[in-house]
C-alpha positions in Angstrom: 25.2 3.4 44.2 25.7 3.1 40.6 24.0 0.2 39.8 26.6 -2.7 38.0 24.4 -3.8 35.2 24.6 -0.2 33.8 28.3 -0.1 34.2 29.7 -3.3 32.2 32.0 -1.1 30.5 32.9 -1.5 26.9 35.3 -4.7 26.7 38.6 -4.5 24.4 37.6 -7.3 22.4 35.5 -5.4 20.3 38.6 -4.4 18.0 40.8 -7.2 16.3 44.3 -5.2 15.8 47.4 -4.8 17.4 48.1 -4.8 21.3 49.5 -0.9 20.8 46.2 -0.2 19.9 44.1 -2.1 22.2 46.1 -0.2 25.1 44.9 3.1 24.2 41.1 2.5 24.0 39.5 5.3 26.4 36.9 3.0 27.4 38.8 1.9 30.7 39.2 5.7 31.7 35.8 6.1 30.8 34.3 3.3 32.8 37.0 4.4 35.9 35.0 8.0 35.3 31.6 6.2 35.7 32.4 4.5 39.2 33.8 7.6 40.6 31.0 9.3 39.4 28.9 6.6 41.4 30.3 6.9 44.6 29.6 10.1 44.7 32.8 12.0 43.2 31.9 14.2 40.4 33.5 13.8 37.2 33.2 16.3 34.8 34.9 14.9 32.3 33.3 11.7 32.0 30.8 12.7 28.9 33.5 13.9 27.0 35.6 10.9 27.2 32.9 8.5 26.5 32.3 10.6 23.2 36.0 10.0 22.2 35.5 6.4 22.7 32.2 6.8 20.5 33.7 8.2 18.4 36.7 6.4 18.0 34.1 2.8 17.6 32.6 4.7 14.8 35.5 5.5 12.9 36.2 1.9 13.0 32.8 0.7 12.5 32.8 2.0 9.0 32.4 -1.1 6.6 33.5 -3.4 8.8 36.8 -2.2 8.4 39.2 0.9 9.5 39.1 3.6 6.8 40.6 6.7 8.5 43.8 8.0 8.0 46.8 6.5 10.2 47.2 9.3 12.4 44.0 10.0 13.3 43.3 12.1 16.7 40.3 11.5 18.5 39.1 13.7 21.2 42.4 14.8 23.3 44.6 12.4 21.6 43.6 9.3 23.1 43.3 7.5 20.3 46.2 7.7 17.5 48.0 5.9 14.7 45.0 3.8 13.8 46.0 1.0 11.3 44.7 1.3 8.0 43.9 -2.9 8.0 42.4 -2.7 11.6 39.7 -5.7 12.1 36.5 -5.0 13.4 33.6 -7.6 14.8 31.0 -5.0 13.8 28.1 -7.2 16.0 30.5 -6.6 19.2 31.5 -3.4 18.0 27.6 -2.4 18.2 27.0 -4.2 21.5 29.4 -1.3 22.7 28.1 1.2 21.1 24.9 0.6 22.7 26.4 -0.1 25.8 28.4 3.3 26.3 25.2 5.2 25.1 23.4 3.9 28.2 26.2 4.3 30.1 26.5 7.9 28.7 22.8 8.8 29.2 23.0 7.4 32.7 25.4 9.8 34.0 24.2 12.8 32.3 20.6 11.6 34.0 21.9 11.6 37.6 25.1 14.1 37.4 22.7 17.1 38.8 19.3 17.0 40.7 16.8 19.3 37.9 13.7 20.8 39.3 10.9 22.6 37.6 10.1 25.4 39.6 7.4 28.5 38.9 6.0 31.6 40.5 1.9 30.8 41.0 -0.3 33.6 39.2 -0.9 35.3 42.5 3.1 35.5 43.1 4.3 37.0 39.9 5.8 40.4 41.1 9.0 41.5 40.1 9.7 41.5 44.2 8.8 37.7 44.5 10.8 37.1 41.7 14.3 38.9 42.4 13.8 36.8 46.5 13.5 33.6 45.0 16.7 34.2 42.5 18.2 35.6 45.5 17.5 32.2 47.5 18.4 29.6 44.3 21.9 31.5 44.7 22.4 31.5 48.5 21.7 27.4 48.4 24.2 27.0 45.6 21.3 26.3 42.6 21.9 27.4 39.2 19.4 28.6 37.2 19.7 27.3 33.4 17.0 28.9 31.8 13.4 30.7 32.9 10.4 32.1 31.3 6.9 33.5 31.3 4.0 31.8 30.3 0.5 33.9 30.1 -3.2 32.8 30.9 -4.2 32.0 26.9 -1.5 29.8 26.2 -1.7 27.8 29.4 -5.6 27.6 28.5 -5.1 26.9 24.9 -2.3 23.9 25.9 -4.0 22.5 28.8 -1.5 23.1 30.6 -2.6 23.7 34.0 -4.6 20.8 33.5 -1.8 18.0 32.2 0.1 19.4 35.1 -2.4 18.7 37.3 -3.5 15.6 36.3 -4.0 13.2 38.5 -5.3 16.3 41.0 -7.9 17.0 38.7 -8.9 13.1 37.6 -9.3 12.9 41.7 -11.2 15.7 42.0 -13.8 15.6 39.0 -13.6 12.0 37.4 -12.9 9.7 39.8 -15.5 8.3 42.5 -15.2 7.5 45.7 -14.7 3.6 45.5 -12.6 4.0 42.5 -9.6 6.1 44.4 -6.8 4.2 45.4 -6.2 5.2 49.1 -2.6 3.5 50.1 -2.9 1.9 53.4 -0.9 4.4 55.5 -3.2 6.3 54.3 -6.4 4.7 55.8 -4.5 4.7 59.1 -4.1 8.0 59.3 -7.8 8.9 58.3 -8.9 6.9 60.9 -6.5 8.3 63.8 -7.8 11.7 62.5 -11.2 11.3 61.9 -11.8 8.2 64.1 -14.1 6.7 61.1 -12.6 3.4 59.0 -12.0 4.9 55.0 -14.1 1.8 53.8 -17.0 2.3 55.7 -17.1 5.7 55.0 -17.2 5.0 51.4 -19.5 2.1 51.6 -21.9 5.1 53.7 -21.4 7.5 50.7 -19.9 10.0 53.0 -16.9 10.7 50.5 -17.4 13.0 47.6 -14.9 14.2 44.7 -14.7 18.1 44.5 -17.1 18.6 41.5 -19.7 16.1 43.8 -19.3 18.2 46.7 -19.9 21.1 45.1 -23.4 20.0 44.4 -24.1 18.5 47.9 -22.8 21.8 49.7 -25.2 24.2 47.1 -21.7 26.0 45.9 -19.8 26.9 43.3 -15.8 26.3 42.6 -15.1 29.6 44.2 -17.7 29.1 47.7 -15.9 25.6 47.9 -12.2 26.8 48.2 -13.2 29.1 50.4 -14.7 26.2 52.8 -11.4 24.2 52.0 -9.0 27.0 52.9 -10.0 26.8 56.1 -9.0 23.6 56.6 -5.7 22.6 59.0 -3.3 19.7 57.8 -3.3 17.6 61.1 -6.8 18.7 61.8 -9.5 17.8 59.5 -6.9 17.7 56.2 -4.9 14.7 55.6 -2.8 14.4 52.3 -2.9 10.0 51.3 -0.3 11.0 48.6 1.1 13.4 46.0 -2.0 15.8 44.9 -4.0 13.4 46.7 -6.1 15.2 49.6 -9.0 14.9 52.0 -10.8 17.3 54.2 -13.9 16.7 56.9 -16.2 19.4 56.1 -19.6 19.7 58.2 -22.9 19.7 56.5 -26.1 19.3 57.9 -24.8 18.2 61.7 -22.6 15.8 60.5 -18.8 15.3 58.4 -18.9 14.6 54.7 -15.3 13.7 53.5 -14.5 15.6 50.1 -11.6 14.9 47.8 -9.3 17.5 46.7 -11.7 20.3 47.5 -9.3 23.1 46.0 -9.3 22.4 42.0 -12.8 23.4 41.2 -11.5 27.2 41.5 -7.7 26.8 41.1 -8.1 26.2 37.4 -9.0 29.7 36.4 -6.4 31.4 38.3 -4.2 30.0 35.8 -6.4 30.4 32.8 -8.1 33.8 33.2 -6.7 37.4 32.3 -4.0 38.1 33.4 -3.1 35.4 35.2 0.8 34.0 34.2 3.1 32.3 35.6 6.8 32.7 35.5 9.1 29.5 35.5 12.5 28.5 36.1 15.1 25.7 35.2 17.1 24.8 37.8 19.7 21.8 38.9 22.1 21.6 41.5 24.5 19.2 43.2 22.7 15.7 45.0 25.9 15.9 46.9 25.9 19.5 48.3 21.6 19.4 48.5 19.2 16.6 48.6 15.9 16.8 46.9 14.2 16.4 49.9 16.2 18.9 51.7 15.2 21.1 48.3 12.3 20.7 49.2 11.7 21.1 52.7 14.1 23.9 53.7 14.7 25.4 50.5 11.0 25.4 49.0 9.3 25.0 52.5 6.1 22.9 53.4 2.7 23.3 51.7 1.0 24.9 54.4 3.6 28.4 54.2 2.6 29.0 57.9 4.2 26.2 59.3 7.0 26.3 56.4 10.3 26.3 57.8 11.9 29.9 59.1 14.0 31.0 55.9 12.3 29.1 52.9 11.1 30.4 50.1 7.2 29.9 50.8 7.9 31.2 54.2 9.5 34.2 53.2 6.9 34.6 50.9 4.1 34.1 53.6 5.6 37.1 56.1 6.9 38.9 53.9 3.2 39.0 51.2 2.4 42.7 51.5 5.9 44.2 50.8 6.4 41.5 48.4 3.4 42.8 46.4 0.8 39.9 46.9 -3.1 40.9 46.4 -3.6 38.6 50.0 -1.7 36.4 52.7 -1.0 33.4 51.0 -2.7 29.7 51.9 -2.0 26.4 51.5 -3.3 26.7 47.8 -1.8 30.5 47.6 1.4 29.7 48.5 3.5 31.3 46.1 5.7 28.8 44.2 5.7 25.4 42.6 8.4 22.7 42.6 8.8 19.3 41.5 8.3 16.6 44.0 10.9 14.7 42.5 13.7 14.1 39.5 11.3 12.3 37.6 8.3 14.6 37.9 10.5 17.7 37.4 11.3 15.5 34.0 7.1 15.1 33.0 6.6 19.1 34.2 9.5 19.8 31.1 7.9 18.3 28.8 4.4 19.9 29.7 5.3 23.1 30.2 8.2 23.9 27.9 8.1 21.4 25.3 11.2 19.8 26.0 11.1 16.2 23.9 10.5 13.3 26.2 13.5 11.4 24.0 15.8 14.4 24.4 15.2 15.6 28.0 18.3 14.0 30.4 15.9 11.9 32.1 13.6 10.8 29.5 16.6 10.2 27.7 18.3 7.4 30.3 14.9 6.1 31.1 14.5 5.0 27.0 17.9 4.3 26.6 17.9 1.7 29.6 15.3 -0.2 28.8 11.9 1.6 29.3 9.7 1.6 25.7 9.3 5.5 24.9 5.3 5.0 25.3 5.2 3.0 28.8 7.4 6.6 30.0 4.7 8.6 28.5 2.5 6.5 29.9 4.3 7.1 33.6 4.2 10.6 33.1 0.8 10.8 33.5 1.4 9.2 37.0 0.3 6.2 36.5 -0.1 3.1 39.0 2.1 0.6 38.9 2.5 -2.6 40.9 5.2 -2.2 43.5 5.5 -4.7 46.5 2.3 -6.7 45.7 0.1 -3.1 45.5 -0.3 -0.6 42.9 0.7 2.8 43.9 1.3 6.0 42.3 4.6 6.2 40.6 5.4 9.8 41.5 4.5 9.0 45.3 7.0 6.5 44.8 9.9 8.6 43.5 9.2 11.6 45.7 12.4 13.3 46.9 14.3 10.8 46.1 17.6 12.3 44.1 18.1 11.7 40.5 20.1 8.6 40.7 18.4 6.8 43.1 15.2 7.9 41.4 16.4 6.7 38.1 17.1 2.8 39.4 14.2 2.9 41.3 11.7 3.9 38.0 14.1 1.5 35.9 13.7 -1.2 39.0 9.8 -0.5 39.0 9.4 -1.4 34.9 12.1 -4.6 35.7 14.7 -3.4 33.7 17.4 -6.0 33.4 
């Protein structure tokens, strides 16, 4: 639901003149557009009438005093016949201003679900890419813009390497005691592995990937390879977003190693002539939920046990027609989306160079009360207190859709 303290409106006190004109402010419309929009009935319209009424406050706001001509028009002829001696309280008038610009950036925000989505090095054919345009269009998902992106730039950026963040801080800088294991999380590494997490840690049993590497005698490369093996439900249990741990045996007993897969993922990005091709895509929350994106229409991380029809799985039987140098894995598995509205928003701005002010989301998030640098800050999921705990802000906003997502991040900072 469209949260109320977003949707004040913009009151018809704001201009001093006569009643004739106060009727035919757009700003009621415009606020009627913004609660349809909130219970879930699309308004299309609703952007361009809050311009008008922008518009129209402007016009007026000029020196404190009307100074356009009597009949102006202002977007579809709501406004007209403006009187030349028209008194404005300019401090009200920009209380509204600002207020309709949130309101404005609000629904633009949340109008669509947007995802970053992009073809992994080892799935870049032209086959892989004409089945995935194929399946955007068969689930009603538009595609807004794409593009390629070779080996040297994504090395040159960092791009891999913003993308993957908080992947690669757990699996190279962190240590052990540092990591910030939720509490499900514990639970189900003890169901699995029938050892408590803090013991194990106290013991010195759990190891980041670049630490495992030395303990096992391997490089990058000879540690994927142990890792692939690993079964999700077996001896691989995921605490969070990017956030993995597998049971590997050494020496007649289990060592527990963090995010095993990174030391060798990096260069398939980076190394000739690796690419990766990307898409821009958005949707309606009403027709498709980002969770339902993501489940059926993506598939699960593991593409063997992705469900029949999505694109992973597809991808997984279909591997050697599709062009694929091998049968893809849990790290292989073909394509990339965002886990959520605001991590497709972070993935923009890494990987195309959208403007964190500009971007839809960014946009509501600063307009509504988040400082630009505390959302750059975010972006870089960063734990915040939620419930008494820190946690990682893009757990928290996975698959939600973009409006919940949006008052849930604004909720998390304590907005007003």
């Amino acid at each position: 639901m469209f949260a109320s303290k977003f949707l004040k409106g913009v009151s018809r006190t704001a201009v001093r003149g006569s009643s004739s004109l106060r009727q035919r402010q757009p700003f009621r419309k415009f606020s009627a557009s913004a609660s349809r929009q909130s219970r879930g009935q699309p308004d299309t319209t609703s952007i361009a009438v809050a311009a008008a009424g922008l518009t129209f406050m402007l016009i007026l706001g000029r020196g404190g005093k009307a100074n356009a001509a009597e009949s102006a028009t202002v977007a579809h002829g709501e406004v007209t016949d403006i009187p030349k001696d028209a008194k404005v309280d300019c401090v009200s008038l920009e209380s509204r201003i600002v207020t309709l610009e949130k309101e404005v950036s609000f629904i633009e925000a949340v109008r669509k679900n947007r995802a970053f989505v992009f073809l992994k090095p080892h799935a870049v054919t032209p086959a892989v890419n004409e089945l995935v345009k194929k399946g955007f269009e068969e689930q009603g998902i538009t595609i807004v813009g794409e593009g390629t992106l070779n080996h040297d730039v994504i090395d040159k950026n960092l791009l891999i390497d913003t993308h993957y963040g908080a992947i690669a801080s757990k699996a190279v800088k962190l240590e052990a005691r540092e990591l910030n294991v939720p509490a499900k999380g514990k639970a189900g590494f003890k169901d699995m592995f029938g050892k408590n997490w803090d013991d194990m840690v106290k013991a010195g049993k759990v190891y980041n990937a670049k630490e495992a590497c030395a303990k096992l005698g391997v490089d990058g490369a000879g540690l994927d390879k142990i890792w692939s093996q690993l079964k999700k439900g077996q001896n691989l249990i995921k605490f969070g977003g990017g956030f993995y741990c597998g049971g590997i045996e050494y020496d007649g007993e289990i060592i527990y190693v963090i995010n095993g897969f990174y030391m060798s993922m990096r260069s398939k990005y980076t190394v000739a002539p690796s690419s990766i091709k990307y898409y821009l895509v958005e949707w309606s929350p009403a027709a498709l939920s980002w969770e339902h994106f993501r489940g059926k229409v993506l598939g699960a991380t593991d593409p063997s046990s992705a469900e029949a029809g999505s694109l992973r799985r597809k991808i997984y039987d279909k591997w050697q027609e599709l062009g694929l140098p091998a049968k893809p894995d849990t790290g292989d598995n073909g394509v990339h989306a965002s886990a959520s509205p605001f991590e497709a928003f972070a993935e923009r701005c890494n990987w195309t160079g959208a403007k964190v002010n500009e971007d839809p989301f960014g946009k509501a998030l600063i307009l509504n009360g988040i400082p630009q640098n505390k959302v750059e800050e975010l972006m870089g999921d960063a734990q915040v207190p939620y419930e008494g705990v820190k946690q990682s802000i893009f757990d928290l906003l996975e698959d939600l859709d973009s409006e919940e997502c949006l008052i849930k991040a604004l909720n998390i900072c304590k907005v007003e």
